[in-house]
VOBA-1610 file (N, C-alpha, C; in pm, whole numbers, padded with zeros to 5 digits, always signed):
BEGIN
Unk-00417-02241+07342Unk-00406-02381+07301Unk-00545-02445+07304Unk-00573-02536+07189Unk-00697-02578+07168Unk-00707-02688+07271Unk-00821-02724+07334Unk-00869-02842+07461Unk-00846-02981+07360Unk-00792-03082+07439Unk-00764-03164+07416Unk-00938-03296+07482Unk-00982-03340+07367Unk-01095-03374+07442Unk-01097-03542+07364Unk-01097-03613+07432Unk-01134-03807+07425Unk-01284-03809+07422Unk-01296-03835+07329Unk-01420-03919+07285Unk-01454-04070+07318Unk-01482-04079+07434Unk-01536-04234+07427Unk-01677-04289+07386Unk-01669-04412+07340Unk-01790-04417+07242Unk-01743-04589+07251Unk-01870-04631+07202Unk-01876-04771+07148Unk-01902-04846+07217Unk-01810-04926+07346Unk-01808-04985+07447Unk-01897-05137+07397Unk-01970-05188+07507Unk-02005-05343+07474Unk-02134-05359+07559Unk-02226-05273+07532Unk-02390-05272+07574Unk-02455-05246+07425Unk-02566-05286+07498Unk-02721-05327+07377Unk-02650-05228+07284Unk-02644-05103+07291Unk-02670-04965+07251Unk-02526-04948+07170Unk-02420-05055+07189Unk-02327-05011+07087Unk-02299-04984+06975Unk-02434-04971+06852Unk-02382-04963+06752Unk-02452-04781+06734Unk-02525-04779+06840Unk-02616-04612+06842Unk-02475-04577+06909Unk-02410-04594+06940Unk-02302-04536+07061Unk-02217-04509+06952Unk-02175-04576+06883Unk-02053-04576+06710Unk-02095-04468+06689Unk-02233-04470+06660Unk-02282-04348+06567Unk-02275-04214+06612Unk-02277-04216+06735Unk-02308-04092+06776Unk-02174-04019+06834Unk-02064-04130+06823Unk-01910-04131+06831Unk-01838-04064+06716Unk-01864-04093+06618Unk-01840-04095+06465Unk-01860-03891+06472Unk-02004-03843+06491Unk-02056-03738+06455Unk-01995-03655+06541Unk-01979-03648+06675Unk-01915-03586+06749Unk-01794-03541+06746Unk-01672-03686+06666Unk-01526-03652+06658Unk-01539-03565+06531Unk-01639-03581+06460Unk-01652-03472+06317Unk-01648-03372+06396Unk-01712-03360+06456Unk-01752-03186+06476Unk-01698-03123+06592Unk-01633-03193+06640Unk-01513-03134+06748Unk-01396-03105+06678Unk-01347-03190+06567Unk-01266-03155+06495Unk-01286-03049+06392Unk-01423-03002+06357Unk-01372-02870+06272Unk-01395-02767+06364Unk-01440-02792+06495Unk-01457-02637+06581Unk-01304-02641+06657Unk-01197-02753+06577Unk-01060-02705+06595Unk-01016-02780+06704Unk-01091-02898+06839Unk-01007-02961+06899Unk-00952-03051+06884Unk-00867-03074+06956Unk-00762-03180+06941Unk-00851-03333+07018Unk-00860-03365+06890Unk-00961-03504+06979Unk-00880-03639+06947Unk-00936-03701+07069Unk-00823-03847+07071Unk-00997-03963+07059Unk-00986-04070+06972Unk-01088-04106+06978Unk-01098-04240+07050Unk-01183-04253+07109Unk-01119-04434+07243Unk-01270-04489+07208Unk-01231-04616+07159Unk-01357-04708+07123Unk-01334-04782+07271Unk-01432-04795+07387Unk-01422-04822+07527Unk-01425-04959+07533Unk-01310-05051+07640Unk-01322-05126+07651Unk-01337-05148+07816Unk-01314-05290+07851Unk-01373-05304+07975Unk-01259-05254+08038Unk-01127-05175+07980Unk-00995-05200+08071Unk-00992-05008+07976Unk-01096-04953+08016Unk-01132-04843+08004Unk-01020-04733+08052Unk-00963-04763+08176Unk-00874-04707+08299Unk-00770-04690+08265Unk-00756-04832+08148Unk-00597-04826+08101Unk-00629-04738+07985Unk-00692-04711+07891Unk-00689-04681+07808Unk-00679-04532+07832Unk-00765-04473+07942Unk-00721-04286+07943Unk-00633-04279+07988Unk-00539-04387+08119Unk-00418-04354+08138Unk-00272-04341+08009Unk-00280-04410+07961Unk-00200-04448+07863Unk-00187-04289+07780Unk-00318-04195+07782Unk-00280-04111+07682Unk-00217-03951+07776Unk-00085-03951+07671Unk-00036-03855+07762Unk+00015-03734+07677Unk+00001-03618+07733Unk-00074-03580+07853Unk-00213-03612+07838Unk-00301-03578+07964Unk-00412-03681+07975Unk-00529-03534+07915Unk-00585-03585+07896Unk-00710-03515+07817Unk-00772-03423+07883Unk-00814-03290+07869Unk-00854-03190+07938Unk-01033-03207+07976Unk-01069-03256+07839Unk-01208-03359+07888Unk-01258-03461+07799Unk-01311-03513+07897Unk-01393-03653+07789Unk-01517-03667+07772Unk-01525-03680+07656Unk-01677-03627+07591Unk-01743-03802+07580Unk-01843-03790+07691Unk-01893-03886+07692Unk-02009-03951+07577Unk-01962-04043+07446Unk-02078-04069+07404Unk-02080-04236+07385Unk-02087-04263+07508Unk-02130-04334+07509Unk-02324-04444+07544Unk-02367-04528+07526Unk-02483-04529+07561Unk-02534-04663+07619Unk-02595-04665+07704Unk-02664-04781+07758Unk-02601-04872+07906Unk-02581-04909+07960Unk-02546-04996+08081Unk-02358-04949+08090Unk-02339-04893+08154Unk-02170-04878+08190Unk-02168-04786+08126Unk-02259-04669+08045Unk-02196-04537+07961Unk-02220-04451+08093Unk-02388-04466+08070Unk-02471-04406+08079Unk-02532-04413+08205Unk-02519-04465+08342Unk-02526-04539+08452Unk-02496-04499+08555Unk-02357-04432+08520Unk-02298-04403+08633Unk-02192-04453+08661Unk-02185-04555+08575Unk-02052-04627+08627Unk-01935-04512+08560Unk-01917-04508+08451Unk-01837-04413+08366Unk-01799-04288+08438Unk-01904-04239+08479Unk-01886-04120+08537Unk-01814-04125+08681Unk-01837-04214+08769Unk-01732-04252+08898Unk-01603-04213+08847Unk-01595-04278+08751Unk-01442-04365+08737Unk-01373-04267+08633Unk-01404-04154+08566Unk-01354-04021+08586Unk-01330-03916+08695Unk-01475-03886+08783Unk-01422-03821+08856Unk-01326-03952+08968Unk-01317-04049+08975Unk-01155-04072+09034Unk-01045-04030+08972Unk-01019-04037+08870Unk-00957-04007+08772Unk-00915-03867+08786Unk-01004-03743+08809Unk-01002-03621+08786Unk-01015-03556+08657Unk-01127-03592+08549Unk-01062-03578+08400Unk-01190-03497+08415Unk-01257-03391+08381Unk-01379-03302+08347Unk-01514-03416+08222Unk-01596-03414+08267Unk-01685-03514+08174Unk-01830-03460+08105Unk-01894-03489+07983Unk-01980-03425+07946Unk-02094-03454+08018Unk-02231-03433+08015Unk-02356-03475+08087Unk-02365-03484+08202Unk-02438-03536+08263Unk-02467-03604+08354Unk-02371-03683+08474Unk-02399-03616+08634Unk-02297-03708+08718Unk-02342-03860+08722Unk-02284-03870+08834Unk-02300-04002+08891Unk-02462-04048+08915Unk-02488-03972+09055Unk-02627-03989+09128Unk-02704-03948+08999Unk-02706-03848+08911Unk-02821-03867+08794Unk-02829-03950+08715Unk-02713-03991+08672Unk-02683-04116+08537Unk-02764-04211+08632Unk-02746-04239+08762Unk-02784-04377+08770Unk-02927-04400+08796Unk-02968-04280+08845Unk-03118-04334+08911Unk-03161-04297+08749Unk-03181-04191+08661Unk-03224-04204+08529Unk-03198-04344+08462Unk-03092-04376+08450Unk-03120-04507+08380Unk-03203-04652+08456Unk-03203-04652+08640Unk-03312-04718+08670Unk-03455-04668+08634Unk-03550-04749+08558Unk-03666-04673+08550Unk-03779-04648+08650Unk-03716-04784+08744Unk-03839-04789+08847Unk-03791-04674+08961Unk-03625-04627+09010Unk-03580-04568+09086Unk-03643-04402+09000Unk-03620-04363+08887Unk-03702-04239+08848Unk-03809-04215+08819Unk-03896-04329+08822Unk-04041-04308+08829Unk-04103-04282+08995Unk-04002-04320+09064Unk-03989-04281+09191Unk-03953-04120+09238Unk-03840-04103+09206Unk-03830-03931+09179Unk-03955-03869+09125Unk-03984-03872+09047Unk-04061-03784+08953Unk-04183-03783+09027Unk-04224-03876+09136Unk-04383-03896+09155Unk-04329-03792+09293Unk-04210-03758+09370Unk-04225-03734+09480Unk-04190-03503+09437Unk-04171-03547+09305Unk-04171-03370+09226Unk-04322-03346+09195Unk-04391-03447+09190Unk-04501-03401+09072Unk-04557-03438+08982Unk-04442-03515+08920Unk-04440-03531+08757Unk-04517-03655+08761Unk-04607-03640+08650Unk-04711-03710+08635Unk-04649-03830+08532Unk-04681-04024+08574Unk-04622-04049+08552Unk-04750-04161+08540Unk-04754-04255+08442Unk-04851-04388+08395Unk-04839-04472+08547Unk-04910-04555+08566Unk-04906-04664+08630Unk-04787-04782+08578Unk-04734-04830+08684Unk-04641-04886+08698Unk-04601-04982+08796Unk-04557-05114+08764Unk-04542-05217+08871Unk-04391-05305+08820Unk-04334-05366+08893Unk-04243-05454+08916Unk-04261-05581+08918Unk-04271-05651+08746Unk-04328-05808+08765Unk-04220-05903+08668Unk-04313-06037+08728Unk-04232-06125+08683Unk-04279-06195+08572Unk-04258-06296+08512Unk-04341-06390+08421Unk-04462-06390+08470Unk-04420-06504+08579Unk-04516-06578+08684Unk-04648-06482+08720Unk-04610-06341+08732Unk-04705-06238+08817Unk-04798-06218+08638Unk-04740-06158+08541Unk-04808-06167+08451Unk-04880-06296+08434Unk-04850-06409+08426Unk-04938-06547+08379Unk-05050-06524+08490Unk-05009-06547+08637Unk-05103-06556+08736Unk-05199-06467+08751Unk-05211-06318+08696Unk-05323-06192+08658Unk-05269-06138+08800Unk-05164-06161+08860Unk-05103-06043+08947Unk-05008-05905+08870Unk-05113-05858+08763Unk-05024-05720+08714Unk-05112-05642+08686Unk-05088-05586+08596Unk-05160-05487+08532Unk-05250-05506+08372Unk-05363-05513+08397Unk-05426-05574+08260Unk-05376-05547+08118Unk-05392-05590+07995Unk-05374-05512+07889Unk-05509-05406+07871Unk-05409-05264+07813Unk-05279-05240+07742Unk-05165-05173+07801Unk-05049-05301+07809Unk-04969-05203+07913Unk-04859-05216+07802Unk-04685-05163+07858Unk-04558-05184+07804Unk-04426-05241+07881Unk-04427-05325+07842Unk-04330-05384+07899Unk-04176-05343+07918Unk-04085-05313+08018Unk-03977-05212+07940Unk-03873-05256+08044Unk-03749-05308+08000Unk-03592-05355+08113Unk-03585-05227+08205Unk-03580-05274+08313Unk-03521-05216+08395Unk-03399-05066+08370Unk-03278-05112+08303Unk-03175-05058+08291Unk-03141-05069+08121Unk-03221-05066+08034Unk-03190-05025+07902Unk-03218-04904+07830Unk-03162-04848+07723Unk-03222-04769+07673Unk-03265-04796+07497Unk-03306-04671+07435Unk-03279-04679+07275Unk-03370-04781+07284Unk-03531-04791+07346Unk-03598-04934+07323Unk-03587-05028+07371Unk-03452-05042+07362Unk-03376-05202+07373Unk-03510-05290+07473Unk-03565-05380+07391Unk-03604-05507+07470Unk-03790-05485+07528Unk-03798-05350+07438Unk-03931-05257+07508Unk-04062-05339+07427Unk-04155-05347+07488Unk-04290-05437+07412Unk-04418-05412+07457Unk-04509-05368+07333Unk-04614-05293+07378Unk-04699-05452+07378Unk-04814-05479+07452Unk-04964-05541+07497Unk-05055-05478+07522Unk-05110-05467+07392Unk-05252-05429+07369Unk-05347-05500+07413Unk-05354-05644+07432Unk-05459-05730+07375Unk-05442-05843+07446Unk-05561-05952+07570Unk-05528-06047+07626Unk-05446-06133+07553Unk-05527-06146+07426Unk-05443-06243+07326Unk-05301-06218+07255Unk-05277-06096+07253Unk-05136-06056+07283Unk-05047-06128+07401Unk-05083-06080+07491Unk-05064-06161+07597Unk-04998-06296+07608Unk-05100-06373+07600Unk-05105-06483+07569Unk-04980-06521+07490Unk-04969-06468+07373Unk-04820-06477+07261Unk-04703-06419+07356Unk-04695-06350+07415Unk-04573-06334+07456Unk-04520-06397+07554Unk-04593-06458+07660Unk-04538-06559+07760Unk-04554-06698+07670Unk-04592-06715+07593Unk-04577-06862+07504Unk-04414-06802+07471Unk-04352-06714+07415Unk-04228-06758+07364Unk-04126-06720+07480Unk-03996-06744+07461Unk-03896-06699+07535Unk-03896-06627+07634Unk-03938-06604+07729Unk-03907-06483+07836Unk-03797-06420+07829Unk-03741-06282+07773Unk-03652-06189+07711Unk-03580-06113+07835Unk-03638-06086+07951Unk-03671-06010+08030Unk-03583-06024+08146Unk-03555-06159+08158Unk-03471-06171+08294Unk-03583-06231+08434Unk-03546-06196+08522Unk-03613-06208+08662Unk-03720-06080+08636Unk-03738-05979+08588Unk-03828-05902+08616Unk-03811-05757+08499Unk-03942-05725+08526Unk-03991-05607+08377Unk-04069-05475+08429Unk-04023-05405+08379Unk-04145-05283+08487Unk-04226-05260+08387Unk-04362-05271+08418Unk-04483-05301+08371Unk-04577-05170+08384Unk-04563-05090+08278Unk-04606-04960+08276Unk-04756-04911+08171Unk-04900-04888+08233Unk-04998-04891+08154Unk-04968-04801+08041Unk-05032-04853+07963Unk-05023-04804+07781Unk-05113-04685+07837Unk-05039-04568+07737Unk-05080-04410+07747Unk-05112-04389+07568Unk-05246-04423+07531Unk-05220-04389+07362Unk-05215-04243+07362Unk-05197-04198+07280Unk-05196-04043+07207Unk-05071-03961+07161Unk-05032-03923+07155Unk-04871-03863+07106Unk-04780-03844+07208Unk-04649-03850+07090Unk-04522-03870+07185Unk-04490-03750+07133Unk-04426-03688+07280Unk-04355-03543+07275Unk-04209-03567+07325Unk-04112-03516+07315Unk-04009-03486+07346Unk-03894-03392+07358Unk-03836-03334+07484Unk-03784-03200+07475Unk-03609-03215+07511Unk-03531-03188+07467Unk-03429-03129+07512Unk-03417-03006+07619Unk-03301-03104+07683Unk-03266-02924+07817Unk-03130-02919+07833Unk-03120-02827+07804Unk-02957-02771+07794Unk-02978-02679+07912Unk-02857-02720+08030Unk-02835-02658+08142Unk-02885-02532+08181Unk-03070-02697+08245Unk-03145-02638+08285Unk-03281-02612+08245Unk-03288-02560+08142Unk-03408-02461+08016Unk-03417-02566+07934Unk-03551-02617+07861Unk-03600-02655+07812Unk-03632-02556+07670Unk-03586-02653+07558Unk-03555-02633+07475Unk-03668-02659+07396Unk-03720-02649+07248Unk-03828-02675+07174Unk-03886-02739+07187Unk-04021-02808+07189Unk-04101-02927+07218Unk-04085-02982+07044Unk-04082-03120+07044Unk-04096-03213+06912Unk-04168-03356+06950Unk-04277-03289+06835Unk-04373-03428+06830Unk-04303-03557+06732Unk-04291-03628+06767Unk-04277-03792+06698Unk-04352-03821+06633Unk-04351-03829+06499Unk-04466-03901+06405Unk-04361-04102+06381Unk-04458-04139+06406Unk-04353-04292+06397Unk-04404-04381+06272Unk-04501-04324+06194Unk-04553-04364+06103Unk-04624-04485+06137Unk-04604-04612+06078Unk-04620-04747+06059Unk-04575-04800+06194Unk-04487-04794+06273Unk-04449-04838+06372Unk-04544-04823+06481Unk-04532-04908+06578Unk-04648-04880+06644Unk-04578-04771+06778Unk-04467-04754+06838Unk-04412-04667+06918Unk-04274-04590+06866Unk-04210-04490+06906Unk-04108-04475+06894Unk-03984-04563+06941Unk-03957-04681+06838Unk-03898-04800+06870Unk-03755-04797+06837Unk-03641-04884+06801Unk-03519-04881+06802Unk-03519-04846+06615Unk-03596-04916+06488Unk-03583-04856+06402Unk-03629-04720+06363Unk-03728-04650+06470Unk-03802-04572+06430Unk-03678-04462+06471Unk-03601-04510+06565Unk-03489-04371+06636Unk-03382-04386+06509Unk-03346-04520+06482Unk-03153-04488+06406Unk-03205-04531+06241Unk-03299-04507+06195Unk-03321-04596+06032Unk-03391-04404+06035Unk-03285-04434+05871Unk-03318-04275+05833Unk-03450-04311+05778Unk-03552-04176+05814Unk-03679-04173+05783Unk-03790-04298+05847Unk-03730-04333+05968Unk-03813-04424+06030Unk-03879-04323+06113Unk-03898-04213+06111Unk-03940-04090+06180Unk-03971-03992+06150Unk-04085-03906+06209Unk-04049-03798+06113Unk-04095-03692+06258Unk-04000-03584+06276Unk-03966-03475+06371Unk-04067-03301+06378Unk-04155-03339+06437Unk-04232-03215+06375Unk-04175-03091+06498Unk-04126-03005+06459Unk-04051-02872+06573Unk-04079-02803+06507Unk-04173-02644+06596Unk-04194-02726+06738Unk-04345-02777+06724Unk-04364-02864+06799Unk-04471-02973+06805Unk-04593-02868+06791Unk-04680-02924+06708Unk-04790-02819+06717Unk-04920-02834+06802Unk-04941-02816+06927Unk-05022-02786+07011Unk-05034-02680+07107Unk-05125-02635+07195Unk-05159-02531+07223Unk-05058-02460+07363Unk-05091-02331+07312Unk-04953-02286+07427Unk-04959-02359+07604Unk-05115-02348+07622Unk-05093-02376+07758Unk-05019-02498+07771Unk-05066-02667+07659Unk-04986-02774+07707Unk-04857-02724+07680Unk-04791-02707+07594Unk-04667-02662+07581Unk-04581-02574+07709Unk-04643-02485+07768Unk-04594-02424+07867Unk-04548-02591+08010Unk-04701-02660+08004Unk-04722-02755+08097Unk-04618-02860+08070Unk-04552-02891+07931Unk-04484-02959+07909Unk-04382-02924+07980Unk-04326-02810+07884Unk-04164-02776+07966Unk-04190-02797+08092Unk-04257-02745+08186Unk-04217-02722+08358Unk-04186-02816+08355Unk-04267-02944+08356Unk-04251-03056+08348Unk-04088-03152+08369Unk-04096-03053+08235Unk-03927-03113+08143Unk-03824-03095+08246Unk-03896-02952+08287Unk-03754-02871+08361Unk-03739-02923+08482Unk-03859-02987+08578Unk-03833-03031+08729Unk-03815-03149+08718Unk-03804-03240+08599Unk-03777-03407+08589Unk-03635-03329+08629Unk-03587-03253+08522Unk-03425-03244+08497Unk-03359-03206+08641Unk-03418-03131+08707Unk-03351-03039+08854Unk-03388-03169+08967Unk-03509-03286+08934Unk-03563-03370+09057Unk-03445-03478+09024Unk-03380-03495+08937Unk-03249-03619+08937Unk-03101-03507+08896Unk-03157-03436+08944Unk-03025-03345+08955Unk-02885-03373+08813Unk-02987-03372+08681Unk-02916-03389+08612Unk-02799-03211+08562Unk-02737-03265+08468Unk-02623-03150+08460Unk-02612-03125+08276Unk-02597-03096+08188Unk-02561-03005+08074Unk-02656-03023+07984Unk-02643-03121+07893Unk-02752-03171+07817Unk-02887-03298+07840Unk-02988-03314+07828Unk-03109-03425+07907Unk-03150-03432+07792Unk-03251-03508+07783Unk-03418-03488+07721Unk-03521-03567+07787Unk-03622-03517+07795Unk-03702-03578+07886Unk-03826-03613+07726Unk-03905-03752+07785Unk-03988-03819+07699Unk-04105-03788+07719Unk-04199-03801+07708Unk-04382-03776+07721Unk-04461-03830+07621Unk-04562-03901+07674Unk-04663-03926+07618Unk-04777-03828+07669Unk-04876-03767+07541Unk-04970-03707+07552Unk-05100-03772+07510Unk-05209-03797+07604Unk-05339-03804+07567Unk-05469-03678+07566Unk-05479-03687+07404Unk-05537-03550+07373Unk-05726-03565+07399Unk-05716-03727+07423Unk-05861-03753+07473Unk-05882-03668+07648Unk-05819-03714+07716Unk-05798-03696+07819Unk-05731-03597+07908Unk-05663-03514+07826Unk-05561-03391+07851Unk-05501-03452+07923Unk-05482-03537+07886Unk-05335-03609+08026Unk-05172-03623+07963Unk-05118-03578+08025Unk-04959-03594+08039Unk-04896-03686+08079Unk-04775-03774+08075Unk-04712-03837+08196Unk-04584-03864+08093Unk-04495-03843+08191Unk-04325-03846+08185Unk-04268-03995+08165Unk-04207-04033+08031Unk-04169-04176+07994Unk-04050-04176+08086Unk-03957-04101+08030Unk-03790-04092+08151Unk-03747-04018+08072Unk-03635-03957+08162Unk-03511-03907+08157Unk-03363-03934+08082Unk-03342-03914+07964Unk-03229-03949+07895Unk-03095-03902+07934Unk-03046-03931+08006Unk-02914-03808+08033Unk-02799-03827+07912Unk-02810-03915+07861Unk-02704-03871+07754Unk-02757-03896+07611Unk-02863-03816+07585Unk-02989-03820+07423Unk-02836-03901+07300Unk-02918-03916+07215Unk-02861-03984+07082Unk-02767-03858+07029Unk-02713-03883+06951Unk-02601-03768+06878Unk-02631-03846+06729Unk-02658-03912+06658Unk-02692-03949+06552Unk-02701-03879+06465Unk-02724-03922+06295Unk-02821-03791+06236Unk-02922-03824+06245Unk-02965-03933+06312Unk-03132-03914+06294Unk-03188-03889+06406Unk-03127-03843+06559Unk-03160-03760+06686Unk-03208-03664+06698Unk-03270-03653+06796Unk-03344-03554+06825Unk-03290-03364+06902Unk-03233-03409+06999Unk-03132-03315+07050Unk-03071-03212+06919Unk-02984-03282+06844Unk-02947-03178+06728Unk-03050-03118+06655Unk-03170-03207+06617Unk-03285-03111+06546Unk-03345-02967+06643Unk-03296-03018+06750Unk-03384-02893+06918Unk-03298-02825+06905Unk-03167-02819+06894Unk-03061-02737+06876Unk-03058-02659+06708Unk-03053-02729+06618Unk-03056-02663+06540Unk-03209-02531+06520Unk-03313-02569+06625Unk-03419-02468+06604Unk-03400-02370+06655Unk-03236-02385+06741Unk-03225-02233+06877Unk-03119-02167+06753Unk-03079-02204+06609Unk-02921-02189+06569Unk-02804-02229+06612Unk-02839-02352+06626Unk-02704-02376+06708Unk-02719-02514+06567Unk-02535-02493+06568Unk-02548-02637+06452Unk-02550-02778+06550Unk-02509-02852+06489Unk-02425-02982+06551Unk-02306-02950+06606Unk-02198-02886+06559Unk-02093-02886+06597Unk-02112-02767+06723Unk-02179-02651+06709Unk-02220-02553+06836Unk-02242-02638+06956Unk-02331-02739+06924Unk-02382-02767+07049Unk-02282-02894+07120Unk-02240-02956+07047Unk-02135-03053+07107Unk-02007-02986+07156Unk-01973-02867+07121Unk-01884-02780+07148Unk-01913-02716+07286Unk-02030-02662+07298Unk-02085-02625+07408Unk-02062-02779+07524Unk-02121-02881+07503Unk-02062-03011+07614Unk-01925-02973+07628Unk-01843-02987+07554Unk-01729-02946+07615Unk-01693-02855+07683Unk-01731-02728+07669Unk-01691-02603+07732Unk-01774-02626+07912Unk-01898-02706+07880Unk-01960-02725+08029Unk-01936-02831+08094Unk-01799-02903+08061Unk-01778-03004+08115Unk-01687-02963+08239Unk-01670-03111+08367Unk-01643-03062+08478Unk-01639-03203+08556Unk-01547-03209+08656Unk-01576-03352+08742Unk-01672-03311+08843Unk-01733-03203+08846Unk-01846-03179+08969Unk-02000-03152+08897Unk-02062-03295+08876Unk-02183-03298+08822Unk-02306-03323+08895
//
């Protein structure tokens, strides 16, 4: 008998319309590798909604993204439940999606990581931060959401003149120019390295990830074996230092002035899109779209 697997997706963070998308592609391709999929657009009364389906689902393929997918919260409230789940547990979802709590991990593995502080408006206006060129980035978002590069005092200057976006506080991380790398790890192993070309954009931003051809995917990234070797380890002890579980991708910026490395974060549940990255890393091992989302299922489990 074919696994009966719930797709949750959508829900009501920044990230819901990347969450649709990557909802959409998944129930495709679970459905021609033959399972029986139930599809749940998530609401806040989430609890009722997997109870209600009966018999209850053998697993739930988590695609959801951003604050309550991706967090940790989701993942509790299955394993209460007892239902087997894709990605990432609890303790990884959550400290990965804090950035300041895994820039914390990563420094006590190794992993080489930009300068970084915890500020406010006030600390930026008053010159208690970090000079330009730094990046400004939420606490608990992903997919960009809310992310802002400062190059330039007079940059500066423009962005505390308008709205403060940010809340009580921003983690304030020095600008790393030179290329963005990024790897997939499928339980465990680090998968192809892919360089980011972002064209016109100035970072890998929210149009540059979901606007077809706001990107362009070079696999595998072309630089020299040793960084490449230096990358993965990298990849691989972010993934084992937050004790993540099936599928990750870990981010990097490279400075080729400087031979320097340092680790952006930890994705525990990457995009599923067509314009993601994960499926292009997968498709370089032969594995399609539907292989590899098939595979989440088969490694799913309430002990993450």
């Amino acid at each position: 008998m074919n696994k009966h697997v719930a797709v949750i997706y959508g829900g009501w963070s920044a990230e819901r319309d990347v969450s649709l998308s990557s909802g959409r592609e998944v129930i495709k391709a679970l459905r021609e590798k033959g399972y029986e999929v139930t599809a749940i657009d998530a609401t806040r009364d989430l609890p009722a909604q997997l109870a209600s389906l009966t018999p209850k689902p053998d697993v739930v393929f988590n695609a959801l993204h951003g604050r309550w997918g991706e967090d940790g919260v989701v993942q509790g409230l299955l394993e209460i439940l007892g239902i087997p789940y894709t990605h990432s547990g609890v303790r990884a979802s959550a400290i990965a999606m804090d950035k300041m709590a895994a820039k914390a991990m990563f420094a006590e593995y190794d992993i080489p990581c930009a300068r970084h502080v915890w500020v406010s408006r006030d600390d930026i206006a008053n010159g208690h931060a970090l000079p330009p060129p730094y990046v400004l980035k939420p606490n608990n978002e992903g997919s960009s959401v809310g992310v802002e590069i400062i190059l330039t005092a007079e940059e500066e200057q423009n962005m505390l003149a308008r709205d403060w976006v940010h809340g009580d506080g921003v983690m304030q991380e020095e600008y790393i120019p030179g290329r963005e790398m990024t790897i997939g790890i499928r339980d465990g192993k680090a998968m192809e390295i892919i360089e980011i070309m972002t064209g016109n954009h100035a970072f890998y931003d929210y149009q540059s990830k979901y606007v077809a051809g706001g990107s362009e995917h070079i696999i595998p990234a072309n630089i020299p074996e040793p960084l490449s070797i230096r990358l993965k380890q990298f990849a691989e002890q972010a993934y084992r230092a937050l004790g993540c579980k099936g599928v990750a991708r870990a981010d990097f910026r490279y400075d080729p002035l400087h031979d320097r490395v340092v680790i952006l974060e930890m994705n525990t549940q990457p995009g599923l899109t067509p314009t993601s990255l994960v499926p292009d890393a997968a498709r370089h091992e032969g594995m399609s779209f539907a292989d590899i989302v098939a595979w989440m299922v088969e490694d799913a489990s309430c002990e993450r």
